[in-house]
C-alpha positions in Angstrom: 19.4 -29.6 -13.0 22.9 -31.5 -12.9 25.5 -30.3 -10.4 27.4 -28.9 -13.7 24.5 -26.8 -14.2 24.7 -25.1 -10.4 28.6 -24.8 -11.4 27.3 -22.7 -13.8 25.3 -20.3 -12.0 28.2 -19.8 -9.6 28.4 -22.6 -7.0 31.9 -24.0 -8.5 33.1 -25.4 -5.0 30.3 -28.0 -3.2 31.3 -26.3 -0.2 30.4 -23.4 -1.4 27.0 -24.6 -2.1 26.4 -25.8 1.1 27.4 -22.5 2.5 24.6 -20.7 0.7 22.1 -23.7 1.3 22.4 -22.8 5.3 22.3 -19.1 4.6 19.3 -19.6 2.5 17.7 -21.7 5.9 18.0 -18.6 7.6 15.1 -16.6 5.4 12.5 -19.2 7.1 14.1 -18.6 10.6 13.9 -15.0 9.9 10.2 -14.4 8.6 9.1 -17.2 11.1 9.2 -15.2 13.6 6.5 -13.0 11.9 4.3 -15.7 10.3 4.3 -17.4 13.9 4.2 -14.4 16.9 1.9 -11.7 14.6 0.0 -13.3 11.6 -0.5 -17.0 13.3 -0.9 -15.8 17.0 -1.4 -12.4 18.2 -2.5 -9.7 15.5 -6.0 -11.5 14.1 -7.3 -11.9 18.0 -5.8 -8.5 18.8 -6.8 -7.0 15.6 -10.2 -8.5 16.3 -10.5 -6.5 19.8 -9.8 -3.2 18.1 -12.5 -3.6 15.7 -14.8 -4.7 18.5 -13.7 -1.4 20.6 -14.5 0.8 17.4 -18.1 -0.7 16.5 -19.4 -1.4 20.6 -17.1 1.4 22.4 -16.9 0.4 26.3 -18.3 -2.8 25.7 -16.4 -5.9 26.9 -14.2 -7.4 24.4 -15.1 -10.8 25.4 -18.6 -10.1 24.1 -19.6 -9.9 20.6 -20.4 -7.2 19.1 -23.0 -6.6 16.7 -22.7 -3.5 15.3 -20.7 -3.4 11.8 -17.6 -1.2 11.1 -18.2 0.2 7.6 -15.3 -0.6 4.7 -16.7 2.0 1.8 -20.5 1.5 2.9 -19.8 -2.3 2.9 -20.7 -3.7 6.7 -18.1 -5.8 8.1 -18.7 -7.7 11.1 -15.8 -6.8 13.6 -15.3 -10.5 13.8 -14.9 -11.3 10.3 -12.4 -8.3 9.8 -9.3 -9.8 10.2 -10.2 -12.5 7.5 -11.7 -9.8 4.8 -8.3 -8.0 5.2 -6.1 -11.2 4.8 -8.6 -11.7 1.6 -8.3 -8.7 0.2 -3.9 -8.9 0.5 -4.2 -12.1 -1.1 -6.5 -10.4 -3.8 -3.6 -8.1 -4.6 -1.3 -10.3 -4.1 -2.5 -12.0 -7.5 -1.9 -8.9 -9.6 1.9 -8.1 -7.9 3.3 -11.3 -7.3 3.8 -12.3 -11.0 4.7 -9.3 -12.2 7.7 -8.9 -9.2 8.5 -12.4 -10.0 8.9 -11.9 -13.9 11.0 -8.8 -12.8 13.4 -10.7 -10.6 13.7 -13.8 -13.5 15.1 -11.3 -15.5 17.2 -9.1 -12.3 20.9 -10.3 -11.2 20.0 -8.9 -8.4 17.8 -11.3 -6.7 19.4 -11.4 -3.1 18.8 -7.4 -3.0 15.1 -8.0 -3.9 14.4 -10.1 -1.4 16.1 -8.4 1.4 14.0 -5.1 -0.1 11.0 -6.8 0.5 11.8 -8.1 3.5 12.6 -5.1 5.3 9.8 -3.3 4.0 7.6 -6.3 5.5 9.4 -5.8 8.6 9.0 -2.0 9.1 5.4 -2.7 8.2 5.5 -5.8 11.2 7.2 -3.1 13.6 4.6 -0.3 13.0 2.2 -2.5 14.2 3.1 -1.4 18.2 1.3 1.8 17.0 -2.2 0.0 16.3 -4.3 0.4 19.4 -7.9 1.7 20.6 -10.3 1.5 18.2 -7.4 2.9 15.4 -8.3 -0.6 13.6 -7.6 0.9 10.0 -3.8 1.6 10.7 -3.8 -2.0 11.3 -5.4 -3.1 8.2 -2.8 -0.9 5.8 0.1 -2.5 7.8 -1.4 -6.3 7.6 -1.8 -5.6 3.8 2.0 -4.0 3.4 3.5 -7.1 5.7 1.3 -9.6 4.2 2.2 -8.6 0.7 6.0 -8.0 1.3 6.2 -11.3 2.7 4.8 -12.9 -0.5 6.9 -10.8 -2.8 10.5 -12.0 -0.7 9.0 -15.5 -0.6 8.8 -15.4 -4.4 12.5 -14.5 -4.6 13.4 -16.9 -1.8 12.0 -19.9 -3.0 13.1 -19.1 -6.5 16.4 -19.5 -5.4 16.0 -22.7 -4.4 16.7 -23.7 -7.6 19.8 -22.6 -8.0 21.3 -23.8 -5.2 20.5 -27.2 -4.8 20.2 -30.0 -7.3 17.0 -32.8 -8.0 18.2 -34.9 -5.4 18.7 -32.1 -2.7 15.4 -30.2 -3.4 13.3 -32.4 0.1 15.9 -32.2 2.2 17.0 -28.5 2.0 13.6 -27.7 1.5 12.8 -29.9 4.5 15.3 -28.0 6.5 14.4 -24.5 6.0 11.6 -25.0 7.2 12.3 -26.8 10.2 14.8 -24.3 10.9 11.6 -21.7 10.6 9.8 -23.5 12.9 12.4 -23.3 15.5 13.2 -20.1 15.0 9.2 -19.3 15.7 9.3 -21.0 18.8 12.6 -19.4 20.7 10.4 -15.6 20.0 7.2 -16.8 21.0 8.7 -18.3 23.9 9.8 -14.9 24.6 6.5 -13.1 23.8 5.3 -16.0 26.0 7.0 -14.7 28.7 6.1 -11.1 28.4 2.6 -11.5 27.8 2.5 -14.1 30.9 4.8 -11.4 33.1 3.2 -8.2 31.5 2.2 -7.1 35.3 5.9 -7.5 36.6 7.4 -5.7 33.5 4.7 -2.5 34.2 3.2 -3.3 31.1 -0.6 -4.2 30.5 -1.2 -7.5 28.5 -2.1 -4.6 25.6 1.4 -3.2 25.9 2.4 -7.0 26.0 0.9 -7.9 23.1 2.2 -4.8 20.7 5.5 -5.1 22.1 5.6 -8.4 21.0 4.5 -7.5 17.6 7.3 -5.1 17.6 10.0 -7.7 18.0 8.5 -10.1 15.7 9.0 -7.2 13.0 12.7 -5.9 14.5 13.5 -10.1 14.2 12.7 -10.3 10.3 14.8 -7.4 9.7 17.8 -8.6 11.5 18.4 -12.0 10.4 17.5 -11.3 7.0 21.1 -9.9 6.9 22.2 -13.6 6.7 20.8 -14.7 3.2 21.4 -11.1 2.3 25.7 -11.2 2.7 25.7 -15.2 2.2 23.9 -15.7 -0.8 25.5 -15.3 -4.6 23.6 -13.3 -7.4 23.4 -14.8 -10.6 22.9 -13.5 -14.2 19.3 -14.8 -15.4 19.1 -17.7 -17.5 16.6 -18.6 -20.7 14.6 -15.3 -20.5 12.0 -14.3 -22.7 12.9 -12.4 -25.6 11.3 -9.2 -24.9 12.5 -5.6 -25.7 12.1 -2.3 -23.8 12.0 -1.4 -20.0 12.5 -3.5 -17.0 8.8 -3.3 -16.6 7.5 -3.7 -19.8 9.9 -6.6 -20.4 8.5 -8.2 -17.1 4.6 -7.7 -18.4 5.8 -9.5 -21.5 7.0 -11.7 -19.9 4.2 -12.8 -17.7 2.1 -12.8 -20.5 4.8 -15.2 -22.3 4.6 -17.4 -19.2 0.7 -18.2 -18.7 0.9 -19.2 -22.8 4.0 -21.7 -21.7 2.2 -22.8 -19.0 -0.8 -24.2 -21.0 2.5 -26.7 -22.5 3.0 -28.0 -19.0 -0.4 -29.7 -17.8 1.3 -31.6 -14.6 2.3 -28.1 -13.7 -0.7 -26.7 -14.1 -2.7 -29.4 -12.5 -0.2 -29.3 -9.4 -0.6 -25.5 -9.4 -4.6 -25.8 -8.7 -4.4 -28.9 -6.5 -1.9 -26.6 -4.6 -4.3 -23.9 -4.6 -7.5 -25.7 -2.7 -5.1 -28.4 -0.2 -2.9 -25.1 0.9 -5.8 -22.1 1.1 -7.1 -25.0 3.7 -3.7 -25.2 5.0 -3.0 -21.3 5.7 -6.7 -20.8 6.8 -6.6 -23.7 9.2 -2.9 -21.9 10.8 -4.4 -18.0 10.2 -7.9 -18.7 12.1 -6.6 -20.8 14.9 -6.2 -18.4 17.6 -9.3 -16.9 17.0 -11.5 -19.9 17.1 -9.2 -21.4 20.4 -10.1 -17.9 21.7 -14.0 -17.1 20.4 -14.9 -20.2 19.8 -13.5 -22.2 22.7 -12.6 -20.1 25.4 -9.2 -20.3 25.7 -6.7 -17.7 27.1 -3.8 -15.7 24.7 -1.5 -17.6 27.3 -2.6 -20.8 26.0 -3.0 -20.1 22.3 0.1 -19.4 22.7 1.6 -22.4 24.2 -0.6 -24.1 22.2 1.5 -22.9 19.1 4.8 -23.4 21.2 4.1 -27.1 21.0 3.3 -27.0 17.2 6.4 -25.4 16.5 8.7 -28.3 18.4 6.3 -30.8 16.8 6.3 -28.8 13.0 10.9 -29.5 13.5 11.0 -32.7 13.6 7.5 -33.4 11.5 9.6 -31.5 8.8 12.4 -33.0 9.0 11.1 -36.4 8.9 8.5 -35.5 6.3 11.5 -35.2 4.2 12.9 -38.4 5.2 9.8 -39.9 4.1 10.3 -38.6 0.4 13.2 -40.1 -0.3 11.5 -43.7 0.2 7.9 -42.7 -0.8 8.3 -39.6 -3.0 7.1 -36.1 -2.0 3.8 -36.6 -4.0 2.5 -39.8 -2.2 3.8 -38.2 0.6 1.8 -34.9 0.5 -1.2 -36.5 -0.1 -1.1 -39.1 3.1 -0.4 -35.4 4.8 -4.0 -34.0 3.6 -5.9 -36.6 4.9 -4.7 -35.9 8.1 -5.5 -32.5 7.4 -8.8 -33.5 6.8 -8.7 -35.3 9.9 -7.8 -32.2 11.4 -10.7 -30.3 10.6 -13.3 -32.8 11.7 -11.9 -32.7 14.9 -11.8 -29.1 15.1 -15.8 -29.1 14.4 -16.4 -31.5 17.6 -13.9 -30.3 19.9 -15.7 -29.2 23.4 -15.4 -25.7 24.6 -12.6 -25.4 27.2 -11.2 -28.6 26.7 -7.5 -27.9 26.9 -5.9 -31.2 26.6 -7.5 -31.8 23.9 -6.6 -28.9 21.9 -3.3 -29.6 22.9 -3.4 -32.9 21.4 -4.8 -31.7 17.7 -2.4 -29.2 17.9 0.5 -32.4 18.0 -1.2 -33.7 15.1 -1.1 -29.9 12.9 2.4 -29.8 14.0 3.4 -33.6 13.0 2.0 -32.4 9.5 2.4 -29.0 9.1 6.0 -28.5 8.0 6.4 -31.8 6.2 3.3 -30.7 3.9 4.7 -27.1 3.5 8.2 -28.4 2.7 7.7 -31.2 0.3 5.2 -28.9 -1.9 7.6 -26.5 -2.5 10.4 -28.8 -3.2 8.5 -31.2 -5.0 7.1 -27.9 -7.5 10.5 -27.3 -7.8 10.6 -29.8 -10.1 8.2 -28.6 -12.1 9.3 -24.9 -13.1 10.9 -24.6 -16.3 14.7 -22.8 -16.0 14.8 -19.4 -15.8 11.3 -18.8 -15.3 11.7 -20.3 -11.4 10.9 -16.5 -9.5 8.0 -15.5 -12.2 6.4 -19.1 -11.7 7.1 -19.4 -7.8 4.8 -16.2 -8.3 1.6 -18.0 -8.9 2.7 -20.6 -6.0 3.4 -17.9 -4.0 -0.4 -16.3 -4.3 -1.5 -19.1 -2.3 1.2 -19.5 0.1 1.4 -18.9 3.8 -1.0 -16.3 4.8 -2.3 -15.4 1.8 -4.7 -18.0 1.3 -8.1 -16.1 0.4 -10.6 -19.1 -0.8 -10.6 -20.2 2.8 -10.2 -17.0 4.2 -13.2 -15.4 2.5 -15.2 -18.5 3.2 -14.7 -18.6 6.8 -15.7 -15.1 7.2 -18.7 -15.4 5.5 -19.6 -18.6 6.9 -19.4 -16.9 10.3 -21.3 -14.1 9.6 -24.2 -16.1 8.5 -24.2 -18.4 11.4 -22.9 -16.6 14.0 -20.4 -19.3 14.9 -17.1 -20.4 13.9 -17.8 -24.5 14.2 -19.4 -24.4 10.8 -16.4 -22.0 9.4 -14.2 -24.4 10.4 -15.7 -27.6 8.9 -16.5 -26.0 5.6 -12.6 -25.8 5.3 -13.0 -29.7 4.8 -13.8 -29.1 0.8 -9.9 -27.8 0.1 -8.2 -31.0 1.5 -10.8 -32.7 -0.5 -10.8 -31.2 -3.9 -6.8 -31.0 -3.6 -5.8 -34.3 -3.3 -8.2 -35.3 -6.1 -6.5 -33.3 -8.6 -2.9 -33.9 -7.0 -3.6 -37.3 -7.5 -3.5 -36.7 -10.8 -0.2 -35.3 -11.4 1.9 -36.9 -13.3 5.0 -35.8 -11.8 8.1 -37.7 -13.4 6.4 -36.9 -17.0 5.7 -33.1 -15.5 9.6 -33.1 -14.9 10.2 -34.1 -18.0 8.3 -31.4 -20.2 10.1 -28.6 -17.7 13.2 -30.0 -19.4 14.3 -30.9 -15.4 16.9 -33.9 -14.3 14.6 -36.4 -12.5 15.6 -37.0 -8.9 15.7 -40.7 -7.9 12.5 -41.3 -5.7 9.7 -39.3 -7.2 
């Protein structure tokens, strides 16, 4: 897409363009906050001592507990919930995300869609100060509504990435969107820090701590989600599918058109799967880190959460110089030298000693220095890929596996822990997605996959 093209869709004026690049930053600053504080940090572990109140009442929640809740006569372990509920949001996720992204292809609307979703996320993210006791299944329903919410605004968001920047800008906004995300998930933590650290000098117990925190997390998505909402343009949609009758049933047909065009675009397809394997690794490494720093190796909500503090400062600057990278290297080569660190990441995890602090600290410099830069370049770099006009409906089937909605890894770890009884060989079996993604992104083709999406190529590929 040419710079005429953008002029089309609205962004005559380059300044203009550049205004609605740094409102579009603030959508990562604003759901940050949730992904980082609730669905990263504080609700699995917290969700995790709920579910261990219901099933061993009285018992200490430091203890495990081996009695099962019961999900419609299916036994859960109260340690797996958590993970059976992110897989089951990621489940649906599958059937709603395409059909919302087909929806908003064909909407000129798209800026109102993806502030709808994000404040239903966000009242969902706020209702969470209500979950406490053994009341675990209010907190399921409102980690499926958040988690799903966030996937449907994500669809729209990163959709419009497309239309705001051209081939050559796609890394580097990209790049900074999410670094500005990771920043903004480090000034509330660093709050929630404080609160959780101070909970006796504030009257609160580290309970009231904790949901209070989950509370602002929500109230901080809503709130800045005002800025994409007033400084972003909607445009009329572009190259849709010829298909008659309601919104609906026009977005069905749609979807169906789609997956028959996407058998014509192999690199996109082949990208799609590697992305599904190297990034269900990714968001189950991030979703089940506080819980195996705090079952596995004994380490305090204080220091899980300074732990992700220092992979937010690191995840900034790893982002932004990921993106640097790309435009000598090309995102491709570059995203696959990030997995096997990711893979080095894992094996780590598996030997790591119990209470070694330090340590932790230091793999958590390591996720941080690949985190963003991984996350960033795979989005701009599919970007490339989606055919025009079909950006939203095919950011869809990105989006399915996207962060915190990974459910591969997800349902893997849980089972693997159920069977052993530990999460050490839950994490290492995470090692298969780095692997079996970058084979198969190493086979993309991604200047010829540019071409068949009928795309500009940018410079450095």
């Amino acid at each position: 897409m040419s710079d005429s093209d953008l002029a089309g869709q609205g962004a005559v004026d380059p300044r203009e363009r550049v205004r609605e690049q740094r409102a579009w930053y603030f959508y990562d600053w604003a759901n940050s906050a949730y992904v980082t504080t609730t669905a990263t940090v504080l609700f699995a572990p917290y969700l995790t001592v709920v579910a261990k109140a219901a099933g061993c009442p009285g018992q200490d929640s430091d203890l495990s507990c081996s009695t099962n809740l019961h999900v419609l006569g299916i036994p859960i372990s109260p340690g797996s919930l958590a993970f059976y509920a992110v897989t089951f949001a990621t489940i649906l996720s599958a059937l709603v995300l395409p059909v919302v992204g087909a929806m908003a292809d064909r909407s000129p609307h798209q800026r109102r869609i993806l502030a709808g979703f994000a404040w239903l996320g966000s009242a969902a993210a706020s209702a969470m100060y209500f979950v406490s006791g053994s009341n675990w299944q209010l907190g399921v329903v409102l980690l499926l509504v958040a988690s799903l919410s966030l996937g449907c605004s994500l669809v729209v968001y990163d959709a419009i990435l497309c239309q705001i920047a051209g081939p050559d800008e796609r890394d580097r906004v990209s790049s900074r969107g999410w670094a500005l995300g990771y920043l903004g998930g480090f000034v509330l933590l660093a709050i929630n820090l404080a609160m959780v650290t101070l909970h006796d000098s504030l009257g609160l117990t580290k309970s009231e701590a904790v949901r209070w925190s989950l509370l602002t997390a929500g109230l901080w998505w809503a709130g800045f989600t005002l800025i994409p909402y007033l400084g972003l343009r909607d445009r009329p949609p572009v190259n849709v599918a010829p298909v008659h009758g309601s919104l609906v049933r026009e977005a069905f047909g749609q979807l169906a058109n789609t997956f028959r065009h996407l058998r014509g675009f192999p690199n996109t397809l082949r990208f799609l799967l590697a992305y599904l394997f190297f990034n269900d690794g990714i968001q189950t490494v991030i979703g089940v880190s506080s819980v195996y720093g705090a079952e596995q190796l004994g380490f305090s909500t204080n220091q899980l959460i300074e732990t992700i503090l220092l992979v937010q400062l690191v995840a900034f600057g790893g982002a932004l110089l990921f993106g640097r990278l790309a435009r000598s290297y090309g995102a491709r080569d570059v995203v696959l030298s990030s997995l096997v660190l990711w893979a080095a990441v894992v094996a780590i995890g598996f030997f790591l000693p119990h209470g070694q602090f330090t340590l932790w600290l230091g793999l958590a410099v390591l996720i941080g220095v690949v985190l963003g830069g991984s996350q960033a370049l795979s989005r701009s770099l599919y970007s490339q890929l989606v055919p025009r006009g079909r950006e939203a409906e095919y950011f869809s089937l990105y989006q399915a596996c996207e962060r915190g909605t990974s459910w591969f890894g997800t349902l893997l770890f849980g089972l693997v822990h159920q069977i052993t009884d530990s999460y050490r060989p839950a994490i290492l079996a995470l090692l298969v997605f780095f692997v079996l993604g970058g084979l198969i992104l190493r086979t993309v083709d991604v200047r010829a996959g540019i071409r068949d999406a009928g795309n500009v190529e940018p410079v450095v590929v």
